[in-house]
SELUMSE-764227 format. One record per atom (N, C-alpha, C): residue in three letters; x, y negated, z. Coordinates in steps of 0.1 Angstrom, whole numbers, plus 5000, padded with zeros to 4 digits. Atoms other than C-alpha are relative to their C-alpha. Layout:
N
ALAXYZ ...
//
This chain:
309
UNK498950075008 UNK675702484050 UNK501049955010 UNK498650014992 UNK679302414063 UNK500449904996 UNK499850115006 UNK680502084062 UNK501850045007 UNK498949965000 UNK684302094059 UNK500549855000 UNK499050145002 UNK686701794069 UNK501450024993 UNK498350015008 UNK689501694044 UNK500949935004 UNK498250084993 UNK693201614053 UNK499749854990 UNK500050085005 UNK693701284051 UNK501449954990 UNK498950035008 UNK696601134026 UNK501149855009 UNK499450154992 UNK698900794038 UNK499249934998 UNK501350084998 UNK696300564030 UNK499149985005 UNK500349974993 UNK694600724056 UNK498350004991 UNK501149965007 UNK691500824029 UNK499950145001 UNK499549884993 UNK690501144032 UNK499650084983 UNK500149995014 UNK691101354001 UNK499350155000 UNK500749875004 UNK689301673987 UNK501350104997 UNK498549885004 UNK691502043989 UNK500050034990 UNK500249975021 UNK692802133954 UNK500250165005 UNK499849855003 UNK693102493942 UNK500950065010 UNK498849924992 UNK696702553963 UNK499349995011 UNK500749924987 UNK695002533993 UNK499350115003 UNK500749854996 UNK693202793989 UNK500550135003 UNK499549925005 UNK695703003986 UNK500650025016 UNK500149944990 UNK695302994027 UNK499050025009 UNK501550005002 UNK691603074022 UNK499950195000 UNK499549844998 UNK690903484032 UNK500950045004 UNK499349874996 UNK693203734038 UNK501349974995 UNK499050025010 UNK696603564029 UNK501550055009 UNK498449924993 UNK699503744049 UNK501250054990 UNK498450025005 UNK703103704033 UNK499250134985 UNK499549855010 UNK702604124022 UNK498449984991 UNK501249955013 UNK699304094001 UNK499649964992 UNK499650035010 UNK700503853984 UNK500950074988 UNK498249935006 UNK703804093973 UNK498650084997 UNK500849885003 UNK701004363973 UNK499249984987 UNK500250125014 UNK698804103950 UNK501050064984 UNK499349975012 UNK701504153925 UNK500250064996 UNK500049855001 UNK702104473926 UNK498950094992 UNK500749955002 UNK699004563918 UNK499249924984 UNK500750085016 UNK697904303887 UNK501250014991 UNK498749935006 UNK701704393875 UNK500150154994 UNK500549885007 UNK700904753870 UNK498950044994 UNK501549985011 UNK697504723857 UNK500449964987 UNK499950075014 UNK699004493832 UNK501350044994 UNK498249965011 UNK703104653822 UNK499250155002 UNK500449885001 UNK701504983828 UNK498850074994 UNK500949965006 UNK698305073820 UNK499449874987 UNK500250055009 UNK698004763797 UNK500750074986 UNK498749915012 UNK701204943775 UNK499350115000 UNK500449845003 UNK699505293777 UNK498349974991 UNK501250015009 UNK696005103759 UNK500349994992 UNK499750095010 UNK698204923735 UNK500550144991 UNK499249905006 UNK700105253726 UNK498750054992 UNK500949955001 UNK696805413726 UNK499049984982 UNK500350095008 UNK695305153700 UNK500750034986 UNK499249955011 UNK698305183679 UNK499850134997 UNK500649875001 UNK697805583677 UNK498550004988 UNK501150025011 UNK694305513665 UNK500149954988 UNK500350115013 UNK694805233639 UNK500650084987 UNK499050015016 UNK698105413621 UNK499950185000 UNK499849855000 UNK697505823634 UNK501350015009 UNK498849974992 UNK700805803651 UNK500749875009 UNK499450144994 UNK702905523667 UNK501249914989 UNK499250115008 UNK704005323640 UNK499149854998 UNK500350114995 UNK703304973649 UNK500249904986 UNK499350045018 UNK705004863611 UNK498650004993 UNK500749985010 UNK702104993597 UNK498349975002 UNK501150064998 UNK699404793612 UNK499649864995 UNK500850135010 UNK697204543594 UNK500449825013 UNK500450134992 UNK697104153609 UNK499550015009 UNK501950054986 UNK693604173629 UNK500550125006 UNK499649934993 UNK694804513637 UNK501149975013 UNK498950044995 UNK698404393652 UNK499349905011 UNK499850104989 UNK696904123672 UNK499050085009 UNK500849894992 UNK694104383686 UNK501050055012 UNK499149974989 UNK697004573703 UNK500449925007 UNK499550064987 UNK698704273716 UNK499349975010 UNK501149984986 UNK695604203734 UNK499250065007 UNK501049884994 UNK694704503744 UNK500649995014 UNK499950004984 UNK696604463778 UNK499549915008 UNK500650104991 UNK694804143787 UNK498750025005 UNK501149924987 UNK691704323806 UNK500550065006 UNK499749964991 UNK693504493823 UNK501049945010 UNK498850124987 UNK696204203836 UNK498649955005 UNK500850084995 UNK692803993841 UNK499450085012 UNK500349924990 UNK691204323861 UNK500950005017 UNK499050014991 UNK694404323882 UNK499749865012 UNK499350134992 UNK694103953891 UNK498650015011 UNK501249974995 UNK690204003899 UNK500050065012 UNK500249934984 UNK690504273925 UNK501049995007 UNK499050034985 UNK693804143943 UNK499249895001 UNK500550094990 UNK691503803947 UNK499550035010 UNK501449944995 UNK688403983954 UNK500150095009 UNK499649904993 UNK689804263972 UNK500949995013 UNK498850014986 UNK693104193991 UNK500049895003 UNK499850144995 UNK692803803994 UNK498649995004 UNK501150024995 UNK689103843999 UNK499749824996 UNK500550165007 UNK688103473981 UNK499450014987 UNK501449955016 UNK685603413948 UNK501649994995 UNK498949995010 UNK688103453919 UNK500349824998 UNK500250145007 UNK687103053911 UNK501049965010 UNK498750044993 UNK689902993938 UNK501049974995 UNK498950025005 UNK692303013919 UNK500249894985 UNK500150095011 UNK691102753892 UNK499849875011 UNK500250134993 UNK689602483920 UNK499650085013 UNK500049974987 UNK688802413955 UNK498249985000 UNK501750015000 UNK685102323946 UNK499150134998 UNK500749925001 UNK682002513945 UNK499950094989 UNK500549915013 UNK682002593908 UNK500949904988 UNK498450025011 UNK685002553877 UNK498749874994 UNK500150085008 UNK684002243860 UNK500250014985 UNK499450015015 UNK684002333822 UNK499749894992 UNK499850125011 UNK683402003807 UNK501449954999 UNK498650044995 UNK686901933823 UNK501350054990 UNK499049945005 UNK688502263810 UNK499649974981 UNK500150025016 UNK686602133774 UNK500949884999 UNK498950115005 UNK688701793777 UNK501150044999 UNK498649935002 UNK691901963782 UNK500550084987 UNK499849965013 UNK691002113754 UNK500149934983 UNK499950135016 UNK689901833727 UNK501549975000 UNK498950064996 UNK693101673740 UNK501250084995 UNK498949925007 UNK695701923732 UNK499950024987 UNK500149985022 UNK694002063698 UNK500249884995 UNK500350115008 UNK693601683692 UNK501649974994 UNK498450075003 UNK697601603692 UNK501050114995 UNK499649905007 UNK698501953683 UNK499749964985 UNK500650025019 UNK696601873646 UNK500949934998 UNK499550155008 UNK698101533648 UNK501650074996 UNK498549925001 UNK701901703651 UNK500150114987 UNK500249895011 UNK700701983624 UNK500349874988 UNK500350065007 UNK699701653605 UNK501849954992 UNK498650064998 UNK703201513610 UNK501150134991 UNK499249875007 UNK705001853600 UNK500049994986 UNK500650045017 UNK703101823565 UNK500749944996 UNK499050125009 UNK704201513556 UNK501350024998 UNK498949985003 UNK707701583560 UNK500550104993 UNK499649895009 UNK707701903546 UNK498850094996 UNK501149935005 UNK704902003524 UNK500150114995 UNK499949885009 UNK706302263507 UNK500150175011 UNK500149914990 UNK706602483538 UNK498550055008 UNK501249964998 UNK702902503538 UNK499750104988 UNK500749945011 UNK701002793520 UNK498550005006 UNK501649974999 UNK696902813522 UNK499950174999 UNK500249875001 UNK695703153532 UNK499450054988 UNK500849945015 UNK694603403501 UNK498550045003 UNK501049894997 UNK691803583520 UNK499049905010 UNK501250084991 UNK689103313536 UNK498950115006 UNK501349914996 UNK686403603537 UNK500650065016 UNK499549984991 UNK689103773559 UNK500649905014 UNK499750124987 UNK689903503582 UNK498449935007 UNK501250034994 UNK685703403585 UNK499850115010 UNK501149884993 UNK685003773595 UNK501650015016 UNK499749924984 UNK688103783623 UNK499949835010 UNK500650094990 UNK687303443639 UNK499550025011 UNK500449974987 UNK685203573664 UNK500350095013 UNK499549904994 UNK687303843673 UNK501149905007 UNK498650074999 UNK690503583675 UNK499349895017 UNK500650064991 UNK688003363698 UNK499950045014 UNK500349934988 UNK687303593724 UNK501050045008 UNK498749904990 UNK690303793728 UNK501449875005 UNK499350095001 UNK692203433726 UNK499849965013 UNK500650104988 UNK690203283754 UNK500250125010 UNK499649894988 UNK690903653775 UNK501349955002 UNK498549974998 UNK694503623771 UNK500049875003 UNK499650164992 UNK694903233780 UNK499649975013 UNK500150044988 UNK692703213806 UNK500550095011 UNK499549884986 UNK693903533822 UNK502149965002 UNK498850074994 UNK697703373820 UNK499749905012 UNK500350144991 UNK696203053834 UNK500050045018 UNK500349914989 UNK694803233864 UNK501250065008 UNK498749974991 UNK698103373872 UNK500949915003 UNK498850114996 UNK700703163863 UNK499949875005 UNK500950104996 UNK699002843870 UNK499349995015 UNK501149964989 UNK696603013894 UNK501050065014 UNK499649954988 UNK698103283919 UNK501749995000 UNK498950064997 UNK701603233913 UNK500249875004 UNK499850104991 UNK701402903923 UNK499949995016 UNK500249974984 UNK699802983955 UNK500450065008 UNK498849904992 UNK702303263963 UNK500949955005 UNK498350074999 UNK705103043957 UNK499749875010 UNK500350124987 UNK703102763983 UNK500450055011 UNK500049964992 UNK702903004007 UNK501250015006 UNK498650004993 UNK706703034006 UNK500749845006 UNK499050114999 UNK707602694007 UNK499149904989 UNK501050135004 UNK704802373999 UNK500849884991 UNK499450075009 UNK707302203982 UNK499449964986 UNK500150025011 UNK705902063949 UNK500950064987 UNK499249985006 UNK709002093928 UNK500650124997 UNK499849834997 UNK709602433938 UNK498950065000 UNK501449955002 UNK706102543934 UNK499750044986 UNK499750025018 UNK706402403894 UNK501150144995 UNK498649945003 UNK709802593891 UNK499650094997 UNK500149835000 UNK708802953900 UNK498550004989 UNK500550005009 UNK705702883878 UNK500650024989 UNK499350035017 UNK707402763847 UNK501050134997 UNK499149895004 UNK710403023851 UNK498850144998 UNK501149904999 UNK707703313858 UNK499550044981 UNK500850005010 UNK705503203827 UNK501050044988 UNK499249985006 UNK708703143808 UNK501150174996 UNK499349815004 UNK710403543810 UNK498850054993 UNK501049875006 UNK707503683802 UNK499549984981 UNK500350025010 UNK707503513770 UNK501650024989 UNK498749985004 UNK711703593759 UNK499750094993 UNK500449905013 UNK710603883740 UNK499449964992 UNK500750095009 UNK708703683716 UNK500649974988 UNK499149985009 UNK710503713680 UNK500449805002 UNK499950174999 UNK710303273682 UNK501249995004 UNK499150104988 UNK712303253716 UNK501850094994 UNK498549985012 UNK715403493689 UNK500349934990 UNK499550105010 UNK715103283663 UNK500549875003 UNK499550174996 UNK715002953681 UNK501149965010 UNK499050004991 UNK717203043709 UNK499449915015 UNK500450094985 UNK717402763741 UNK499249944991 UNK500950145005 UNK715702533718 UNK498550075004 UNK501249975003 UNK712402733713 UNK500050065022 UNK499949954985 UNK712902893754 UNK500049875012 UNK499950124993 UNK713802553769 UNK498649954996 UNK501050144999 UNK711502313751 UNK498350094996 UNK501849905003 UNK708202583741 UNK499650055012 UNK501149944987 UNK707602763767 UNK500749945013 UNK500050074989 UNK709602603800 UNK499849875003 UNK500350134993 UNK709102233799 UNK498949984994 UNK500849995003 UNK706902193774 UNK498350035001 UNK500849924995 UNK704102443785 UNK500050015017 UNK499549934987 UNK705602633816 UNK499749855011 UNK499750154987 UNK706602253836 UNK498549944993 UNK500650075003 UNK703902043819 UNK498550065000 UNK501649944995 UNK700902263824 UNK499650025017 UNK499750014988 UNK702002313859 UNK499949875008 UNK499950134995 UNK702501953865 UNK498249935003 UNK501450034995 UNK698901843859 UNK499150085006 UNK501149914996 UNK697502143874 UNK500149975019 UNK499750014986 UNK699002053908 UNK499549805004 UNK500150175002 UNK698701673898 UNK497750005004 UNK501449995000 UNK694701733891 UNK499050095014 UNK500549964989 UNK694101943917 UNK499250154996 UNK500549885009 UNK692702233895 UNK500750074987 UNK499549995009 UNK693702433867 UNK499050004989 UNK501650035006 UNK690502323845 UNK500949964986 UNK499750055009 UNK692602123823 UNK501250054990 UNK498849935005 UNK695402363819 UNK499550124994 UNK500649895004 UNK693002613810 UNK499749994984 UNK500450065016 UNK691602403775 UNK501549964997 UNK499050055011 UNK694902323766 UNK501050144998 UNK499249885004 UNK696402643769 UNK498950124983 UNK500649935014 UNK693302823745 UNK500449904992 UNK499850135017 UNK693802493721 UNK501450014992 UNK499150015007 UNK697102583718 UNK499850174991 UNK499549855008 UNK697002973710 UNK499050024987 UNK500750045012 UNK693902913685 UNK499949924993 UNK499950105008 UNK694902673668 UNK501750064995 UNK498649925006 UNK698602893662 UNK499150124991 UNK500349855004 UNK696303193657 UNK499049994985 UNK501550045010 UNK693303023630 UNK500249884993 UNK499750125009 UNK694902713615 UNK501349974994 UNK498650025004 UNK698402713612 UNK500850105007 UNK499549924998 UNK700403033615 UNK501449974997 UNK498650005006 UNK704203083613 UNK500550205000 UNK499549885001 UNK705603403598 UNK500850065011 UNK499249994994 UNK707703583619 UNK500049975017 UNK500650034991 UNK705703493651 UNK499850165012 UNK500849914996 UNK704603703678 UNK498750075000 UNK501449995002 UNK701203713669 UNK500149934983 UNK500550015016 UNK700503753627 UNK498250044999 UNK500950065002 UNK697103633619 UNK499849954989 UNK499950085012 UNK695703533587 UNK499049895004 UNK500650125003 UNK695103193591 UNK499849934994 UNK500150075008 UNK694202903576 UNK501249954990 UNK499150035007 UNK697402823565 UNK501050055010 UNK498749934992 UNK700902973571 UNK501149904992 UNK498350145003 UNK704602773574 UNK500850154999 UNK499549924998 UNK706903003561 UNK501350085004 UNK499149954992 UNK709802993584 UNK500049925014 UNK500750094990 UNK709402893615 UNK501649925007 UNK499150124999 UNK711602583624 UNK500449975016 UNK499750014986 UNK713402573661 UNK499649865003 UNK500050114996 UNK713802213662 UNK499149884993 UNK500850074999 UNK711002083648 UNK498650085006 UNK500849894990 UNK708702343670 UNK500149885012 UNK499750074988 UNK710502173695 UNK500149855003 UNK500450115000 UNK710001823686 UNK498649965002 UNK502150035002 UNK706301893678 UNK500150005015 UNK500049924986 UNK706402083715 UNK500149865009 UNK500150084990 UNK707801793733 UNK498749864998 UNK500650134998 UNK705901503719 UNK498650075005 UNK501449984995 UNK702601683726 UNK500150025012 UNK500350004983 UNK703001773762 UNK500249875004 UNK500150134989 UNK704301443771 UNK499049924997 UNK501450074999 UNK701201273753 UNK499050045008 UNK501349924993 UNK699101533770 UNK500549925012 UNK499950044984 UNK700501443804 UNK500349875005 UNK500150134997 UNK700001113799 UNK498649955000 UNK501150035002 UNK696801123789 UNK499450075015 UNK501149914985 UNK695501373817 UNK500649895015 UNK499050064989 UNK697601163842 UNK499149835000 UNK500050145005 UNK696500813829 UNK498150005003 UNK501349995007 UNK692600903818 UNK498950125008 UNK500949894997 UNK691701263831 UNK500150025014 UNK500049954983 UNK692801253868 UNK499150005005 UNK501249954992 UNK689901363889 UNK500149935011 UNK500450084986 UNK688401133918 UNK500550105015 UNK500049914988 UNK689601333950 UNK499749965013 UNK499950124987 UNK688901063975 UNK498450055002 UNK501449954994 UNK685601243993 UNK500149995016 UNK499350014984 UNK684601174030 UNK499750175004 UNK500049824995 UNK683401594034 UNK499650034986 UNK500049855011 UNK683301894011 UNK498950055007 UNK500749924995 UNK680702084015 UNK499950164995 UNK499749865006 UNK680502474008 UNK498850085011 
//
């Protein structure tokens, strides 16, 4: 066993490495980082889009994407996330040479009670904001018709939900953060290329046309993008940003859907237009409760005199 001494902080305590450090843990030279990307970038715009096509093919006989069912339509969207998650895998595993769990913490092994708080927490203030929506405007609620159909795709929405979140997390959160360390340890600038990063890749998204800056500014970059980022660098892990990112997508995907969405799902209930600026109201008050709460309540002890590994 290896006993490892931790940098000390001003206090002159000595604190436990978070996730970003690791990120000069193995084999971390500028190019295999660029290489890194290169390679979980093509697994996932390239051979993810040649499954998704593939998929479509099967469901309609041809490529008509129009003419795919609900559970079908959201099948394809996540048909490219094994192969972005594959990507991230063997550039850890392979070109950075480190366990994959690097990129979540600096400890021996992910803490999921942690990544389950992150999760109560979000779904909790998410409902509440749903709750709030209601009141003001009941009539923009309908109850799904087909319950049988929504029990039988549950398990499917669960799985492929928790692929596709945690394999963002992982990157945007995870190795993009630690790319963008490597250039420049800056905090502020570490967030940034995060949040913008996370943020493009979501502008295709029918929401971020209808809502415009509102749904692009306050949904996906401060919202999400800044505020998931913030406690993941704050906490030291991305445990917490991991439950709050599934809490948010299944709880869009199985409780309250909006027509016109990126992802059509029969959920429990659907809003039937989806509303920029109260998206974006919901949007803000829940991250700032979240990152008050995780800041306030969920910060993690880091004050250790050795690590061991």
């Amino acid at each position: 066993m290896k006993i490892l001494k931790t940098p000390g902080d001003v206090t002159g305590r000595t604190t436990q490495p978070t996730y970003v450090d690791e990120a000069g843990r193995g084999e971390y030279r500028w190019w295999r980082y660029l290489l890194g990307l290169v390679v979980i970038l093509v697994l996932y715009l390239v051979v993810g889009t040649a499954a998704s096509l593939a998929l479509v093919y099967a469901f309609t006989g041809g490529l008509v994407v129009s003419a795919l069912s609900p559970p079908a339509g959201f099948v394809v969207t996540m048909a490219g996330f094994p192969f972005f998650v594959a990507g991230i895998v063997l550039t850890v595993t392979r070109i950075h040479r480190r366990p994959l769990r690097t990129l979540v913490t600096a400890r021996e092994r992910i803490d999921w009670r942690r990544v389950g708080h992150g999760f109560v927490v979000w779904f909790v203030l998410w409902c509440l904001a749903q709750g709030g929506q209601f009141a003001l405007s009941p009539g923009t609620f309908s109850m799904g018709d087909d319950l049988a159909a929504l029990a039988l795709f549950v398990p499917l929405a669960l799985v492929l939900t928790a692929i596709q979140t945690t394999t963002e997390e992982l990157f945007f959160r995870g190795y993009v953060v630690q790319a963008a360390s490597r250039v420049w340890g800056n905090r502020v600038f570490v967030a940034l290329v995060s949040a913008v990063a996370f943020t493009s890749v979501h502008l295709g998204n029918p929401e971020a046309g209808t809502g415009g800056w509102l749904t692009v500014f306050f949904g996906y970059f401060l919202c999400t993008g800044v505020v998931w980022v913030v406690v993941s660098l704050i906490d030291g892990t991305t445990e917490l940003a991991i439950g709050a990112h599934f809490a948010n997508n299944i709880a869009t995907i199985l409780l309250v859907g909006t027509a016109g969405t990126a992802v059509s799902t029969p959920a429990l209930f659907t809003v039937a237009e989806f509303d920029p600026i109260m998206s974006a109201l919901s949007s803000l008050v829940i991250a700032t409760l979240f990152l008050v709460i995780c800041v306030r309540f969920l910060k993690r002890d880091t004050t250790h005199e050795v690590e061991t590994r």
